[in-house]
N, C-alpha and C positions, 0 to 999 in steps of 0.2 A: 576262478581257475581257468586258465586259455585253453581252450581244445587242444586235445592229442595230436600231435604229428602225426600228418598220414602216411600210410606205407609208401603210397606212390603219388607221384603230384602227374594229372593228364593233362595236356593244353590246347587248346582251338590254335590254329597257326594266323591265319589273316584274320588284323583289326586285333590280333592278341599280341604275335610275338613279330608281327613281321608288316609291312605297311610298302604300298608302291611308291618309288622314286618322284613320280607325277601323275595327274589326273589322270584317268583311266582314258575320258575323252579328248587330252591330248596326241597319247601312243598312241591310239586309236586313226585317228585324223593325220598324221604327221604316216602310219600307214599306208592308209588311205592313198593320201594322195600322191605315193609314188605308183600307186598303181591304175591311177585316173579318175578317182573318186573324191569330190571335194564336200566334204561336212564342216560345221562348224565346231570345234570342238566341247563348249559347253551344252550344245545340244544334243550332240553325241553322247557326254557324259548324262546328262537327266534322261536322255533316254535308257540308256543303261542300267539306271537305277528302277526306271520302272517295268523293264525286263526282267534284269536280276529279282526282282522283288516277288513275280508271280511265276519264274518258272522252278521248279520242283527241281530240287539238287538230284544230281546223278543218282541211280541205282535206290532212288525214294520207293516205299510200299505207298498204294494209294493210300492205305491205313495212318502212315505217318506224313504223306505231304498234306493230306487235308489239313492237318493242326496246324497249317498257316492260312488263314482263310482267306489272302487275296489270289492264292493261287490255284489255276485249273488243274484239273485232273492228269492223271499223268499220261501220255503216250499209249496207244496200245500195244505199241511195240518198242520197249525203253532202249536207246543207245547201248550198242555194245562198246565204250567203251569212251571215256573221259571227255578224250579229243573230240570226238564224234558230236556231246553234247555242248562242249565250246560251239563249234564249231556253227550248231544252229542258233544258239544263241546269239551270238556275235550277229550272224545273220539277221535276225530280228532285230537286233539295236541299230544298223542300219534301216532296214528299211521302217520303221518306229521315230529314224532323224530321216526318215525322207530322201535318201540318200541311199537308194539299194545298189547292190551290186549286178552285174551279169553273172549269169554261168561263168563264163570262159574267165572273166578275172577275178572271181574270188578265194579259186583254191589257191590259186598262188598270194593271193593278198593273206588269207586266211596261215598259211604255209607259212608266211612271215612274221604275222602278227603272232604266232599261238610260242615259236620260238624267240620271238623279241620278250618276252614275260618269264623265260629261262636264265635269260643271259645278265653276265654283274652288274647289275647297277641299277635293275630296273627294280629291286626290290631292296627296301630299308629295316634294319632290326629298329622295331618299338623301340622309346626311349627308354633305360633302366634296362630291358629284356638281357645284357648279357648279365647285369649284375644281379639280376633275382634268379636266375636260373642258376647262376653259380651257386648263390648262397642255397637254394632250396635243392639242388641238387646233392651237397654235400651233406645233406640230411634225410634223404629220401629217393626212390628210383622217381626217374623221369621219363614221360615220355609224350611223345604226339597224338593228339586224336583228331583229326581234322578231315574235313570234304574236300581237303585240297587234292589235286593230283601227285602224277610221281614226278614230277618237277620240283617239287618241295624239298626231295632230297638236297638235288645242288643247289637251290636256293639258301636253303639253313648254312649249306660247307659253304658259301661264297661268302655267307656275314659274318661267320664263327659261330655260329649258334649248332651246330647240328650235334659236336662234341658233348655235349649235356644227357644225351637224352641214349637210353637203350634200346628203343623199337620208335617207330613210326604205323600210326595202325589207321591208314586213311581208304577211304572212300572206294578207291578205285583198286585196290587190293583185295578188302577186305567184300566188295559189290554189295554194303552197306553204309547208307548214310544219316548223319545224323539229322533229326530226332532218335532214330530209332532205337529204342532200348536195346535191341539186340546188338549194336554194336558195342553198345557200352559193354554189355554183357560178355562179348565177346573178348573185350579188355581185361576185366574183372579173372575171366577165365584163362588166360592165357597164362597171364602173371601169376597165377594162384594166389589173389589178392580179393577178399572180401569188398563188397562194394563198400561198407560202410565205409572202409580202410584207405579207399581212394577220393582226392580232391582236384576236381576237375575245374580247370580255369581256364574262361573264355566271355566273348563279350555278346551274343546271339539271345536274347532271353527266350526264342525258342530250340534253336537248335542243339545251343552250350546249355542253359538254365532248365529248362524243362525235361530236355532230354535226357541228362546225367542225373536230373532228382528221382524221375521216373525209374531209372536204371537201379537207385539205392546209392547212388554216388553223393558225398557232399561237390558243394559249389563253390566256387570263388567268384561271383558277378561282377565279373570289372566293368566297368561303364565310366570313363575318363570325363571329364576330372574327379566325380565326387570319390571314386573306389579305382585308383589308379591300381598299374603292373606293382610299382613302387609296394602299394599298398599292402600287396599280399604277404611282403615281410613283417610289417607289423602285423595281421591275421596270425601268423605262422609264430608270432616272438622271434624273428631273426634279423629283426631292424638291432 
């Protein structure tokens, strides 16, 4: 017998429902260098990766950034507020590609860059993502749980995707990030939706997989190709 529909379907946004137009160390570099900064772009991007990989998402308790063990302990004093922790980040993937910034030119490099990641085009709907969200939509409340920012709103309205979904319960709102079961929780409660009741789908097996099983959420582990977006309609019986 297939499992119960769930009440509410939740979903990671980036690497689940939404993907960048180009490398990350292309924007990055083609940035750059109107503002006097010359990197090479795939340097830029592995660097990026080994940045993103050990710094601790926004608004993390040291409690849950630890349960990634390549990353250092949080801040003493955490960013008050999204941009803020872009903003050092970004800084560190330069000077990590050798290619730091000054003072005096990187707010305005920075000023461009963090607004170029808002604007149409610079983000792609996942392949399938509008026709699974239809179809699981018409059978269940939908909605966002992701560490993205509040840029995500007009990201989703620029692709067509935003229309699916009832609430967005991200990061920089809610000054909870995932792992942390409390924001799961926080989902769970809003909705007035038992955790069992809710199926969370995202592709992080720490942030998405752990986090929401820890919470009392079921999973959807997508991990392309073997368990595509596609996939989660047959999961569901809506293929």
């Amino acid at each position: 017998m297939p499992p119960a529909l769930p009440e509410v379907a939740s979903f990671d946004a980036a690497g689940t429902l939404i993907r960048l137009a180009e490398p990350v160390g292309a924007t990055y570099a083609r940035t750059a260098a109107r503002h006097g900064v010359c990197a090479e772009p795939d340097q830029l991007g592995r660097a990026f990766g080994r940045v993103w990989k050990r710094t601790p998402p926004p608004f993390s308790s040291p409690a849950h950034s630890s349960d990634q063990p390549d990353q250092p302990d949080q801040p003493d004093q955490p960013e008050p507020d999204e941009r803020t922790w872009w903003s050092r980040l970004v800084r560190e993937v330069f000077r990590e590609a050798n290619a730091p910034f000054g003072d005096d030119a990187y707010a305005d490099f920075f000023d461009e860059l963090y607004r170029r990641f808002e604007e149409p085009g610079a983000w792609l709907a996942a392949p399938d993502a509008a026709e699974v969200l239809a179809r699981v939509s018409s059978v269940c409340r939908c909605v966002v749980l992701s560490n993205f920012d509040a840029r995500l709103r007009r990201i989703l309205a620029d692709i067509g995707l935003l229309g699916h979904f009832e609430g967005l319960y991200l990061s920089c709102e809610q000054r909870l990030s995932k792992p942390d079961p409390q924001l799961f929780a926080r989902v769970s409660e809003d909705l007035g939706v038992a955790p069992d009741r809710i199926l969370h789908v995202g592709d992080d097996p720490v942030c998405d997989w752990s986090g929401a099983e820890r919470a009392g959420f079921r999973t959807y582990r997508l991990d392309p190709p073997r368990r595509s977006l596609r996939g989660l309609l047959d999961e569901l019986s809506l293929a």
